[in-house]
Each structure stands twice: as structure tokens, then as C-alpha cells.
C-alpha positions as CSV (number, residue, x, y, z in Angstrom):
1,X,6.8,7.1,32.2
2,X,9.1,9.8,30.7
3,X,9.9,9.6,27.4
4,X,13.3,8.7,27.7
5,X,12.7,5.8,29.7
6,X,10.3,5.1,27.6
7,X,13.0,4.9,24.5
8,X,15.3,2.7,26.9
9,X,12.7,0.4,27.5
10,X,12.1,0.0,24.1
11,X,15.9,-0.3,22.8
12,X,16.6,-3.3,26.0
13,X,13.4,-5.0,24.7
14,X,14.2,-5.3,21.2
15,X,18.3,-6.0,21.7
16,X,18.5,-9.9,21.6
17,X,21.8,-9.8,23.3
18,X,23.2,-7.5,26.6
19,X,23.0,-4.2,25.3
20,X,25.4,-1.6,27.0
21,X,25.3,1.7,28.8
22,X,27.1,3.4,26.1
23,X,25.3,2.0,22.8
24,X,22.2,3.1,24.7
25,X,23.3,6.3,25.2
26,X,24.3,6.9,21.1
27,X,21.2,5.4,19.7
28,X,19.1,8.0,22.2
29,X,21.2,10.8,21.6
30,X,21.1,10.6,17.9
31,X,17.6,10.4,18.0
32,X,17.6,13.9,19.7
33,X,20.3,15.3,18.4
34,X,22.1,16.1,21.1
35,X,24.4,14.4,23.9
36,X,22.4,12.7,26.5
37,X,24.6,12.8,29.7
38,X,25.4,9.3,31.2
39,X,24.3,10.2,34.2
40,X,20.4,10.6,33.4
41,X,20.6,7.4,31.3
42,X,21.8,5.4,34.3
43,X,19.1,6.9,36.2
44,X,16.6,6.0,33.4
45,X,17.5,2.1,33.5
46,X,17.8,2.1,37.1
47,X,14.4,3.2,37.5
48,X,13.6,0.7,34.9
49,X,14.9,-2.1,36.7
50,X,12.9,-1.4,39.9
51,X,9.9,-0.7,38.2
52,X,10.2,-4.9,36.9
53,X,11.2,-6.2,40.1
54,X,7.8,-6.4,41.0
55,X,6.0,-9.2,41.6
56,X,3.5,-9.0,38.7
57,X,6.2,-9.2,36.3
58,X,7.4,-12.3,34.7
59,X,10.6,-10.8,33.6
60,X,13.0,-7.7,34.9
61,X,16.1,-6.2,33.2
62,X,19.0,-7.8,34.4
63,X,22.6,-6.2,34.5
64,X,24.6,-9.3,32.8
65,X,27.8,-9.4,30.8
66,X,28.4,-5.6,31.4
67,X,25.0,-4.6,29.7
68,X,21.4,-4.9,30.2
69,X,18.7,-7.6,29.1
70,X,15.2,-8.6,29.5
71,X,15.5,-11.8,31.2
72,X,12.4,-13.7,32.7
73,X,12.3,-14.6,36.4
74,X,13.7,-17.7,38.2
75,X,10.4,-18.7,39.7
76,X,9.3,-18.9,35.5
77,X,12.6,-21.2,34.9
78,X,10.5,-24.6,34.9
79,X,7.8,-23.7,32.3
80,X,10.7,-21.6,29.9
81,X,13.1,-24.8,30.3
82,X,10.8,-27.0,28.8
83,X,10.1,-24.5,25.8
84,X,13.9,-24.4,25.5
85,X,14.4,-28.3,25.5
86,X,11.5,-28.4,22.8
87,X,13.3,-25.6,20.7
88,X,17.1,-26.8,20.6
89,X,17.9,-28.6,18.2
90,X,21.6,-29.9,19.7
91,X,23.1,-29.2,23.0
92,X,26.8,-29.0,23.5
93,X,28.5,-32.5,23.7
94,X,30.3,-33.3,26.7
95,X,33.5,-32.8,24.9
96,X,32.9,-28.9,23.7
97,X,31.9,-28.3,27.6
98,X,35.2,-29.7,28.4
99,X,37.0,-27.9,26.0
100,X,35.3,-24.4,26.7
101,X,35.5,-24.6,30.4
102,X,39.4,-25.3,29.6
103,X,38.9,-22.2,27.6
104,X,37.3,-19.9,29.7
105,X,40.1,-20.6,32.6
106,X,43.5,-20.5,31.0
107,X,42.4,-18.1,28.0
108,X,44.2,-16.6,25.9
109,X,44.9,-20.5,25.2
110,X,45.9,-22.3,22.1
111,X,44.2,-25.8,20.7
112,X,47.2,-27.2,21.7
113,X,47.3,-26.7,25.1
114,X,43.8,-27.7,25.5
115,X,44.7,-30.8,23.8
116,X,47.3,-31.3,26.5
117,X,45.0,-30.5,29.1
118,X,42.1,-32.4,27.9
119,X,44.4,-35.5,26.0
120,X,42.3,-35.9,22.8
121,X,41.6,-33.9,19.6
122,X,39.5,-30.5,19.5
123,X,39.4,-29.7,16.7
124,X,35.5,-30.5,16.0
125,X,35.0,-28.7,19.2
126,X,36.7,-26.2,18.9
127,X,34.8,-25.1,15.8
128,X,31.2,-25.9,17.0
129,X,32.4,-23.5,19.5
130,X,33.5,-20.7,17.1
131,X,30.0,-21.2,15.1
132,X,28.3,-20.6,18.5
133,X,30.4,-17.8,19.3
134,X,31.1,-18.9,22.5
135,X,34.6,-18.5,21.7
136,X,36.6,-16.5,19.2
137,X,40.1,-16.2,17.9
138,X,42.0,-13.9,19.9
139,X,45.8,-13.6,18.2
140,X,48.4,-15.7,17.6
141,X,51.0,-17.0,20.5
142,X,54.7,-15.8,19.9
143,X,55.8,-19.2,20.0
144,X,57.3,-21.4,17.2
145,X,54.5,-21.7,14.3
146,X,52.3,-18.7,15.8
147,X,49.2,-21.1,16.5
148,X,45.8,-19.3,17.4
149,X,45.3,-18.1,20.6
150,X,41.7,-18.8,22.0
151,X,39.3,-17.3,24.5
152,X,35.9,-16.7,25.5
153,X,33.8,-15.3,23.1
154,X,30.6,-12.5,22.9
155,X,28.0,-15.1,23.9
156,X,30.0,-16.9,26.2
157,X,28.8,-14.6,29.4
158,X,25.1,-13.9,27.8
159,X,24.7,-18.1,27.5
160,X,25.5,-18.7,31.1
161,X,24.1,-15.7,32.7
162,X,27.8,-14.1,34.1
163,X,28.3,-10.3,34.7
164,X,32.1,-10.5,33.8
165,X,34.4,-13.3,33.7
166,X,35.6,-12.7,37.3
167,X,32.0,-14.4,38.2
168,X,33.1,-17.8,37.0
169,X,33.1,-20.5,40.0
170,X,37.1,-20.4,41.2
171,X,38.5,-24.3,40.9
172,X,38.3,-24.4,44.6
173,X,34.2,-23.9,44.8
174,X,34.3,-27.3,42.8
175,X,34.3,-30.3,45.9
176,X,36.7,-33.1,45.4
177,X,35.6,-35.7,42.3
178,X,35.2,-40.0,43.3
179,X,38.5,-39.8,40.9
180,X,40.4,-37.4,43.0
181,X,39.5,-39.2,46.8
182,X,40.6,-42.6,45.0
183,X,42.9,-42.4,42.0
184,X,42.2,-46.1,40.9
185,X,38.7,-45.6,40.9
186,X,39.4,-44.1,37.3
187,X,38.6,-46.7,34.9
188,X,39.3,-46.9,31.1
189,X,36.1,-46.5,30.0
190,X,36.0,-42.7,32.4
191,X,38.6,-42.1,30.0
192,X,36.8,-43.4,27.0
193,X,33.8,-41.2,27.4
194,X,35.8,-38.0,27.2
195,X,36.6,-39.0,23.1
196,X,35.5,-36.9,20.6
């Protein structure tokens, strides 16, 4: 292996999060001393990511959330999600789900709109949100008060495996909900469960 793959390699390994074309391409030209074209870099990570689509690797380099990452293979995803459900501590509630999938579609948003949407308080999820960094403050709307605008944040792609935000599901990939076929079948306790 050359030695700048070699140097690629190491950087993607030892990035816990996406790391991109161009951050690569500073770190290995300051450690030369000289510009490194683009073009050879590219090369470098696309012969990197053949060379761990093999079968005798348990993990490849995946292009995901306009970077690169060591990620290990579906057929490994049974043994890896038990070691995950052992590890976390707390999942995301139903009600932060709701509010960052309310997020992620209309963003830039504000807390009141999803609390229109959603018809409860965010506020709690909103901020266990924020402290995952699945979403961050993105401005303030130009509307009376200036409230904070919200939207998706660094980890939000990285913690559901997307490329870009064009890759989430459009609302018409979603079939039709028991609620939506038969409007009465919506009890008050449907409505109960999405509380805070």
C-alpha cells in the first residue's frame, strides 16, 4: 500500500465522525508540506474503499453524510446491535423522535411550529436533542419576538446512516396509518401517548 493511502487509512480510522474529502486533504498536506491535489486523494480513498469491500472484511469505508467512515457490515448488524443495546444508557423517547423527524422536514423550524404541529410542549425535547447534537440552533425567524430557528444538526446524518438530507424517506414512501384509513379509530389515549 502507498504511503499516502496508507496516511488516509489511518486518518478515516481514527475520525469518530464522517470525515471529509477536504479535511483529509489539509491534514496530508501539511504533513508534507506541500499541496496534495484532490484528485490523487480521491483516487487514494476510492482504492481504499474497494480494497474493504471484500468479503473478509467485517467493515468497509462508507461515503455517508458527505465524508468518509469506517462502518461495519450489514451481515455483522445482529451481533453489533446487541453490544449497542448493552452500551446505551437511554434511547430517544418517542416524543424527541417526533419532534426531530418534525425537524428534519420543515427545518429551518421554530419550537413553536413544532408545537403546532406536534400539539404539546418541546421544550425537554428539544434540548435532549441539542445535547445530542442532532439538532442545533440555526438563527432566529424575522417574525415578531425573533424565536430560534431549528434544524438538523452534525450528527443527525452520521446517527441514521444518510449521505445528505435529500436521502430522507419523502412523506409519500410512508403507507397510509390505521388513523388515516379510519379517522375514529383515533382514540384518546393515541393521543395521550404522544405527552411529554
Amino acid at each position: 500500500m502507498d504511503f499516502l493511502q496508507s496516511h488516509i487509512e489511518a486518518l478515516i480510522f481514527c475520525a469518530n465522525e464522517p470525515l471529509q474529502l477536504g479535511e483529509i486533504q489539509t491534514c496530508i498536506s501539511e504533513l508534507l508540506g506541500t499541496e496534495v491535489p484532490t484528485t490523487d486523494v480521491q483516487q487514494a480513498i476510492d482504492r481504499l474503499v474497494h480494497k474493504y469491500e471484500r468479503g473478509d472484511y467485517a467493515f468497509r469505508i462508507y461515503p455517508i453524510a458527505e465524508g468518509y467512515q469506517f462502518l461495519t457490515k450489514s451481515d455483522y448488524q445482529a451481533v453489533v446491535a446487541i453490544l449497542l443495546k448493552h452500551k446505551s444508557q437511554k434511547r430517544l423517547s418517542k416524543a424527541a423522535l417526533e419532534t426531530l423527524a418534525i425537524i428534519a422536514y420543515k427545518q429551518p423550524v421554530t419550537k413553536t411550529e413544532v408545537e403546532q404541529i406536534r400539539g404539546v410542549n418541546c421544550d425537554y425535547s428539544i434540548q435532549r436533542l441539542l445535547e445530542k447534537e442532532l439538532i442545533t440552533i440555526q438563527g432566529k425567524a424575522e417574525t415578531v419576538g425573533r424565536p430560534l430557528l431549528y434544524g438538523t444538526g452534525p450528527k443527525f446524518m452520521e446517527h441514521f446512516g444518510l449521505k445528505s438530507i435529500d436521502d430522507l424517506p419523502m412523506p409519500r414512501d410512508f403507507g397510509q396509518t390505521d388513523s388515516e384509513e379510519n379517522p375514529q379509530s383515533q382514540t384518546p389515549e393515541s393521543e395521550e401517548s404522544t405527552q411529554e
